[in-house]
Chimera marker file (.cmm) of the C-alpha trace (Angstrom):
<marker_set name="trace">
<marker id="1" x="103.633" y="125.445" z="106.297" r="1" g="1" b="0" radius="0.5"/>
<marker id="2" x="103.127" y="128.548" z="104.122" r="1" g="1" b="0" radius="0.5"/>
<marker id="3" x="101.545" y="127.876" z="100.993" r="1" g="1" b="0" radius="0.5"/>
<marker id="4" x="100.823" y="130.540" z="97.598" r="1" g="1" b="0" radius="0.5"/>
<marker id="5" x="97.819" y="129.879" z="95.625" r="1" g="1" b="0" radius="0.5"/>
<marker id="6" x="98.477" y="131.729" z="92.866" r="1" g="1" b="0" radius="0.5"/>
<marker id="7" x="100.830" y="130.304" z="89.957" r="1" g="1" b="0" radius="0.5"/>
<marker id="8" x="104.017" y="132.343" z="88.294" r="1" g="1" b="0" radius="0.5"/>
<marker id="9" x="101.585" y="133.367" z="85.117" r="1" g="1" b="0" radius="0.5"/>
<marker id="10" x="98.627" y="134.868" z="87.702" r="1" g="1" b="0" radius="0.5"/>
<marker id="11" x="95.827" y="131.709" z="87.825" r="1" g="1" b="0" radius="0.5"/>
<marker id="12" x="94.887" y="130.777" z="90.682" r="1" g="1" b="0" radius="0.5"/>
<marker id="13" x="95.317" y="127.660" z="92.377" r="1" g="1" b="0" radius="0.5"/>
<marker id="14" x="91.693" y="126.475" z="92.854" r="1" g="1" b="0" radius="0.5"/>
<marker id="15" x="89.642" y="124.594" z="95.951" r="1" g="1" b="0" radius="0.5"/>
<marker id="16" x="89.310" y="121.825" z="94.191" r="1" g="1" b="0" radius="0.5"/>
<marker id="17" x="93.289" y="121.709" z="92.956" r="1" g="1" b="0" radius="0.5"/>
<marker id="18" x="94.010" y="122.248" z="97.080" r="1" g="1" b="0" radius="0.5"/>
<marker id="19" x="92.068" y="119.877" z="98.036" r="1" g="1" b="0" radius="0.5"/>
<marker id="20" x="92.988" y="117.083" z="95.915" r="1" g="1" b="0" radius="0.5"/>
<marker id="21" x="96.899" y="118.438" z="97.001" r="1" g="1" b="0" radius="0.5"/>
<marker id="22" x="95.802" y="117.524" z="100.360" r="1" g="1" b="0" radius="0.5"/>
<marker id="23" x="93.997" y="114.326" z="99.878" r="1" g="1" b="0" radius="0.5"/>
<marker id="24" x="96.701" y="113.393" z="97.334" r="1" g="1" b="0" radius="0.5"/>
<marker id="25" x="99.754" y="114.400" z="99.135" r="1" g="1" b="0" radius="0.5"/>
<marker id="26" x="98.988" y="115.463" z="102.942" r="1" g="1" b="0" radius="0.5"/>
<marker id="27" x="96.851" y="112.909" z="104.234" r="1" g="1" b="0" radius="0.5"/>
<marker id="28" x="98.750" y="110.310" z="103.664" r="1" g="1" b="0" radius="0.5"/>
<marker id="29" x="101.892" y="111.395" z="105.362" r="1" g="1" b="0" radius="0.5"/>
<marker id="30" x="99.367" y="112.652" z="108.151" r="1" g="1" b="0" radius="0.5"/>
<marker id="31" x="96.612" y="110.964" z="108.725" r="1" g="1" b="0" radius="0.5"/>
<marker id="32" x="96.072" y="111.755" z="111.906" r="1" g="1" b="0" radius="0.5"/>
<marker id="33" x="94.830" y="115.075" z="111.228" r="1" g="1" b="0" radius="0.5"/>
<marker id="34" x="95.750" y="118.831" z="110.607" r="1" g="1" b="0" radius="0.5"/>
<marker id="35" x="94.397" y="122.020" z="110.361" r="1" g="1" b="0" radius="0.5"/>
<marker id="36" x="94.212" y="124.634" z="107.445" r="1" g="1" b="0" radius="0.5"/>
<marker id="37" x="94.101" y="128.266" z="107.726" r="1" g="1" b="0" radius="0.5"/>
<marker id="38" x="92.572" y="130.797" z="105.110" r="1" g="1" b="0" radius="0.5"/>
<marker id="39" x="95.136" y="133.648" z="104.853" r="1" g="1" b="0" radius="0.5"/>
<marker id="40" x="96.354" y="136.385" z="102.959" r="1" g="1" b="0" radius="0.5"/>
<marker id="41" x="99.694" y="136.851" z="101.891" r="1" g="1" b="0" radius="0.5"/>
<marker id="42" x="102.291" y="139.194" z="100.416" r="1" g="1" b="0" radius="0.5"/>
<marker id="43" x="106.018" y="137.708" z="99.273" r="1" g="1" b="0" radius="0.5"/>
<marker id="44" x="109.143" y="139.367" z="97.139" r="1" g="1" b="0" radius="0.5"/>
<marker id="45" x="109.611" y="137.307" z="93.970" r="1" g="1" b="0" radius="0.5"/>
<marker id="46" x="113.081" y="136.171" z="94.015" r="1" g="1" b="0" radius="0.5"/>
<marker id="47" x="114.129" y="137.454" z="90.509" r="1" g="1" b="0" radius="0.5"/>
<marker id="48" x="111.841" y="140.828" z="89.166" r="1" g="1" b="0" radius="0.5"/>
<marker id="49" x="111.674" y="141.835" z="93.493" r="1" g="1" b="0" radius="0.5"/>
<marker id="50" x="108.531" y="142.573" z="92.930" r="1" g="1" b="0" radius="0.5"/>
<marker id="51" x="106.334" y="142.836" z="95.732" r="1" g="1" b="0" radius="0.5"/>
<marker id="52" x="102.991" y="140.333" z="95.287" r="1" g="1" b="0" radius="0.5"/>
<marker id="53" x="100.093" y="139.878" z="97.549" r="1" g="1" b="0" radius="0.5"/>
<marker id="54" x="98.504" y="136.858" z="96.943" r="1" g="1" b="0" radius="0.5"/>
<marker id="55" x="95.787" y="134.235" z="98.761" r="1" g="1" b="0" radius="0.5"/>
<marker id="56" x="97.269" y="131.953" z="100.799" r="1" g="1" b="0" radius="0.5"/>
<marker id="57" x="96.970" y="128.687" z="103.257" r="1" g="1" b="0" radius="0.5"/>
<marker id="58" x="98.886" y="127.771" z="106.264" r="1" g="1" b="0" radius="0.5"/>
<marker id="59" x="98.987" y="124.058" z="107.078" r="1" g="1" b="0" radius="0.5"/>
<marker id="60" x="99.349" y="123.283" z="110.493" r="1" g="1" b="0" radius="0.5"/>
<marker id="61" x="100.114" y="120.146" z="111.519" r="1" g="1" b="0" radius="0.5"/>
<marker id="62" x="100.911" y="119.286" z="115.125" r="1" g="1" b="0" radius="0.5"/>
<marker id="63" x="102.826" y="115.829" z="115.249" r="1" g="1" b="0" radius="0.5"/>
<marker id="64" x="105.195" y="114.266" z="117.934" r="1" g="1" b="0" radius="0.5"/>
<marker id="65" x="108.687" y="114.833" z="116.777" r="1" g="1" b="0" radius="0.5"/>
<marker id="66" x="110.578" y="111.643" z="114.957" r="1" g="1" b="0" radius="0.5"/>
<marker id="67" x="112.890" y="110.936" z="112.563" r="1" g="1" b="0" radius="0.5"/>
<marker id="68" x="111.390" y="111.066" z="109.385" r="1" g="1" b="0" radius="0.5"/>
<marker id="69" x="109.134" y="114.380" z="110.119" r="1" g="1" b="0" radius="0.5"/>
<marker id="70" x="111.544" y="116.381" z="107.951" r="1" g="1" b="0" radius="0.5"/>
<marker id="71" x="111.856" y="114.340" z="105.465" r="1" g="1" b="0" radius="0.5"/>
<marker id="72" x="107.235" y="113.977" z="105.244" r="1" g="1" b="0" radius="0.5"/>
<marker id="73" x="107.716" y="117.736" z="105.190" r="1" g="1" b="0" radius="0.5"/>
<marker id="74" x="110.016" y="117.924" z="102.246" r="1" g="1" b="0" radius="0.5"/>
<marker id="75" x="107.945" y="115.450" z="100.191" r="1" g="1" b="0" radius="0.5"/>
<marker id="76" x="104.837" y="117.854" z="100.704" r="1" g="1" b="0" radius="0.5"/>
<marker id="77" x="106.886" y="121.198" z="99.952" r="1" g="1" b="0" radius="0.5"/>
<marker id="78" x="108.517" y="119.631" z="96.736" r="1" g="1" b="0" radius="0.5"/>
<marker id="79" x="104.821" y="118.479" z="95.477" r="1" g="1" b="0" radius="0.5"/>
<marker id="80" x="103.485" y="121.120" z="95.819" r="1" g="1" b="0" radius="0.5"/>
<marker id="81" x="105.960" y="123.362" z="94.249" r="1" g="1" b="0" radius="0.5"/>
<marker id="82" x="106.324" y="121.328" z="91.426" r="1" g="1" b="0" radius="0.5"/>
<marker id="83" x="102.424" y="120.908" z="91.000" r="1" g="1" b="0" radius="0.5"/>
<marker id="84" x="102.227" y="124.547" z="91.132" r="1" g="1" b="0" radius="0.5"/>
<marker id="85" x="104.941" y="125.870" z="89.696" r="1" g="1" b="0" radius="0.5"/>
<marker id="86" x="105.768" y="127.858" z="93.427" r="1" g="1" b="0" radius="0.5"/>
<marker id="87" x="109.756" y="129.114" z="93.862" r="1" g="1" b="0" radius="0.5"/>
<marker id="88" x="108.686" y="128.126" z="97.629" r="1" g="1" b="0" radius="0.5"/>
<marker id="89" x="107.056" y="126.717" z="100.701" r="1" g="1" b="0" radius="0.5"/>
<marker id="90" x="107.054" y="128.530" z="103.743" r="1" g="1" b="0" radius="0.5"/>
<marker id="91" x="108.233" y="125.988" z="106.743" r="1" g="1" b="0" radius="0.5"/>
<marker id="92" x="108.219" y="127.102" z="110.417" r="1" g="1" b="0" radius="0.5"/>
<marker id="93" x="108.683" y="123.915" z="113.062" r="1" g="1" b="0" radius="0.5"/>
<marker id="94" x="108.303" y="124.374" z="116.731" r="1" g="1" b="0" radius="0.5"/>
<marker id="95" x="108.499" y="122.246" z="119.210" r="1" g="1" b="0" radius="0.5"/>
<marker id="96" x="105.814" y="122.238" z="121.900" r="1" g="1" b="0" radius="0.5"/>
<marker id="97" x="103.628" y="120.367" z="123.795" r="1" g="1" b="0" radius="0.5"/>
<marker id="98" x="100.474" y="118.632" z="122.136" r="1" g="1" b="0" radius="0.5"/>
<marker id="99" x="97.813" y="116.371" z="123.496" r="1" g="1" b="0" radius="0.5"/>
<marker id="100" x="94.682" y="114.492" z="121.763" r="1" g="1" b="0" radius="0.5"/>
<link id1="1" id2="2" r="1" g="1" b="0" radius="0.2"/>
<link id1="2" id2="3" r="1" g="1" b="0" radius="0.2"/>
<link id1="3" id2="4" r="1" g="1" b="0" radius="0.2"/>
<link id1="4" id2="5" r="1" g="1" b="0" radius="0.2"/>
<link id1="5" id2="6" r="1" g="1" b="0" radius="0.2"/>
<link id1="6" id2="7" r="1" g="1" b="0" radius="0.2"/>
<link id1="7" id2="8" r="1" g="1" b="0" radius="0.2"/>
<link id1="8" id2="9" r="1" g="1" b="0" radius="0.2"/>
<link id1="9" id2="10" r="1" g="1" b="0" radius="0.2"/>
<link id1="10" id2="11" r="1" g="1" b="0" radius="0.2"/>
<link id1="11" id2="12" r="1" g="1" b="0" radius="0.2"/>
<link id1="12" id2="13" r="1" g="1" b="0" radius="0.2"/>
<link id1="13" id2="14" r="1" g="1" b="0" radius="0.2"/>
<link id1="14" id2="15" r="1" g="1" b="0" radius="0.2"/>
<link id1="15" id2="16" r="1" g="1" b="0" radius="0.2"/>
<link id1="16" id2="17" r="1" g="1" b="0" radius="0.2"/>
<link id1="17" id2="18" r="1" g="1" b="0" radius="0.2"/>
<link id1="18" id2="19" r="1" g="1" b="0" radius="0.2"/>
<link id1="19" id2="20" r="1" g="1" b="0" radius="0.2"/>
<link id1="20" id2="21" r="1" g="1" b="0" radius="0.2"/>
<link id1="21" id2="22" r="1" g="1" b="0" radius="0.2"/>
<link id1="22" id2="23" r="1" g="1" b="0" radius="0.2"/>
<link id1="23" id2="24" r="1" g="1" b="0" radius="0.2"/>
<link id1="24" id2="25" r="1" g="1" b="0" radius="0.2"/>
<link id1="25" id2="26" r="1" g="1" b="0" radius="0.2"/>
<link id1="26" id2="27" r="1" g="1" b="0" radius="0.2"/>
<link id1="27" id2="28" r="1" g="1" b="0" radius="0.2"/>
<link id1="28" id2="29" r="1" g="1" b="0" radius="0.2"/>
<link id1="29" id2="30" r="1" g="1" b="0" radius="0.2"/>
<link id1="30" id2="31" r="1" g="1" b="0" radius="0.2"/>
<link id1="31" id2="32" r="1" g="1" b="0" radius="0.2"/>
<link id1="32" id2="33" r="1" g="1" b="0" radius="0.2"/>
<link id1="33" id2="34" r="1" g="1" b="0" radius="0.2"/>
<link id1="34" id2="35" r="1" g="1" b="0" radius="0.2"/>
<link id1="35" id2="36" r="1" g="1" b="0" radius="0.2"/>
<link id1="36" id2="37" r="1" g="1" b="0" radius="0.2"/>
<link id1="37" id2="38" r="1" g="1" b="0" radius="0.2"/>
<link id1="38" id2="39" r="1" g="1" b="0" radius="0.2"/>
<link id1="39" id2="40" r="1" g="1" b="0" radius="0.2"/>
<link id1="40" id2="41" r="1" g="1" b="0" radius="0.2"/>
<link id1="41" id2="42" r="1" g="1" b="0" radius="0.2"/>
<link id1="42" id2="43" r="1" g="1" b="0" radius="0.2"/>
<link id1="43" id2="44" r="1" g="1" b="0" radius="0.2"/>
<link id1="44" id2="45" r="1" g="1" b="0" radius="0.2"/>
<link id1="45" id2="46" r="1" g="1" b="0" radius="0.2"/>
<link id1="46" id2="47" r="1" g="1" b="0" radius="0.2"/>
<link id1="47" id2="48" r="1" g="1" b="0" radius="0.2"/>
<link id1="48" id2="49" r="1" g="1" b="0" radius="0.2"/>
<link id1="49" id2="50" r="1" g="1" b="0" radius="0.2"/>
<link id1="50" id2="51" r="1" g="1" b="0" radius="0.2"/>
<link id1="51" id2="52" r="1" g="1" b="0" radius="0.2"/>
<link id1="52" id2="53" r="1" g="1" b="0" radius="0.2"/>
<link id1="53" id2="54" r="1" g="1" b="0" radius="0.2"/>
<link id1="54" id2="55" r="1" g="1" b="0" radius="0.2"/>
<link id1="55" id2="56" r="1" g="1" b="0" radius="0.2"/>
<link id1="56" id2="57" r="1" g="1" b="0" radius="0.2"/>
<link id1="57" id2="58" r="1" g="1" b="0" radius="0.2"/>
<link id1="58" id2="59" r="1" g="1" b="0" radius="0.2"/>
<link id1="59" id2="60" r="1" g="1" b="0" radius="0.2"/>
<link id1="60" id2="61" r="1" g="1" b="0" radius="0.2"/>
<link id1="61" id2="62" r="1" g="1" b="0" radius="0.2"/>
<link id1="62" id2="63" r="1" g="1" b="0" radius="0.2"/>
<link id1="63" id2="64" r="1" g="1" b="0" radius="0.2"/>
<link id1="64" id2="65" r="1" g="1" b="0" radius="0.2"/>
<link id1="65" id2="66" r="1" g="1" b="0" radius="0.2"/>
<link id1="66" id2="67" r="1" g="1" b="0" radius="0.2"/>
<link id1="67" id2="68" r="1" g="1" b="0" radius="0.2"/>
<link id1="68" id2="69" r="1" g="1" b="0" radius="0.2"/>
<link id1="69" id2="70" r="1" g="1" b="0" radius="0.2"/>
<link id1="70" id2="71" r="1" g="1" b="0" radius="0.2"/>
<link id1="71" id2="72" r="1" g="1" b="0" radius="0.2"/>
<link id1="72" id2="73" r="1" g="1" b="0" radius="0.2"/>
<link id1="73" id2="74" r="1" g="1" b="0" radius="0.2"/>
<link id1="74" id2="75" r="1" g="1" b="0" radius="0.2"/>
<link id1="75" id2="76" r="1" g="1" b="0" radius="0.2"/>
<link id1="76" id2="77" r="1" g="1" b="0" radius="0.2"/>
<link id1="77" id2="78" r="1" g="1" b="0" radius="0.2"/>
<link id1="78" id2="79" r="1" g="1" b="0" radius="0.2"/>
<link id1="79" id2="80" r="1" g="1" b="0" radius="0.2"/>
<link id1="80" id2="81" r="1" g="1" b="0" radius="0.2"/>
<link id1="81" id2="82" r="1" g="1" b="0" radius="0.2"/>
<link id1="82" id2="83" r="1" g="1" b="0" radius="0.2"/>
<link id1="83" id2="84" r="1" g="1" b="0" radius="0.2"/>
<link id1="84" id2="85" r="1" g="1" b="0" radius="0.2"/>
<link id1="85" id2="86" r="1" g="1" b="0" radius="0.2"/>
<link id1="86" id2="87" r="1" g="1" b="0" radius="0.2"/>
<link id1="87" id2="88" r="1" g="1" b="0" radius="0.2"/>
<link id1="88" id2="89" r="1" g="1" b="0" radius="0.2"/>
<link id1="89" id2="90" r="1" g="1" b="0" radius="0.2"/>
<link id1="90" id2="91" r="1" g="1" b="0" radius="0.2"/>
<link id1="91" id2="92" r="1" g="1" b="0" radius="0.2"/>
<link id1="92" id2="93" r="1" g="1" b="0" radius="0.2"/>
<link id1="93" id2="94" r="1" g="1" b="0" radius="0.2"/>
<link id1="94" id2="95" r="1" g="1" b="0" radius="0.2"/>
<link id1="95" id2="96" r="1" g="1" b="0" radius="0.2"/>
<link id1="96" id2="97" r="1" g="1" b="0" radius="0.2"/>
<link id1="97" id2="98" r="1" g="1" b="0" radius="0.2"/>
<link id1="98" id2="99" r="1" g="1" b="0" radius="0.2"/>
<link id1="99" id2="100" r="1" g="1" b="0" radius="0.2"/>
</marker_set>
């Protein structure tokens, strides 16, 4: 998952914001672990098409596949965008093998 961390009117999302997102939100739909990934980012606003570079997180999270994984995935994408204000949440799923 594809996260911005910087709201429509320019302030930044802070650590402490992300990581009560996480612990709020996350963690309990995953508690078995994930990863997060510092990044930088650059996305086309959907109405002005302005180009916007921006800090960023990925959220990887590598599950076995089941039923209700899309659904945990929409709960996280529509708090978040909500909580933030964000027109979106990246999403790539691929399936793979994963061992613990």
């Amino acid at each position: 998952m594809l996260f911005g961390l910087s709201r429509p009117d320019g302030t930044p999302v802070t650590e402490k914001e992300w990581q009560d997102f996480l612990a709020e939100v996350v963690t309990p739909l995953f508690p078995n672990g994930f990863s997060v990934i510092n990044a930088s980012g650059q996305w086309q606003d959907r109405m002005s098409h302005r180009i916007t570079h921006e800090d960023s997180r990925l959220l990887w999270i590598a599950t076995p596949e089941n039923r209700d994984l899309g659904h945990r995935m929409a709960i996280i994408r529509d708090a978040y965008k909500a909580r933030f204000q964000q027109q979106s949440v990246g999403l790539l799923i691929q399936a793979g093998c994963e061992a613990f």
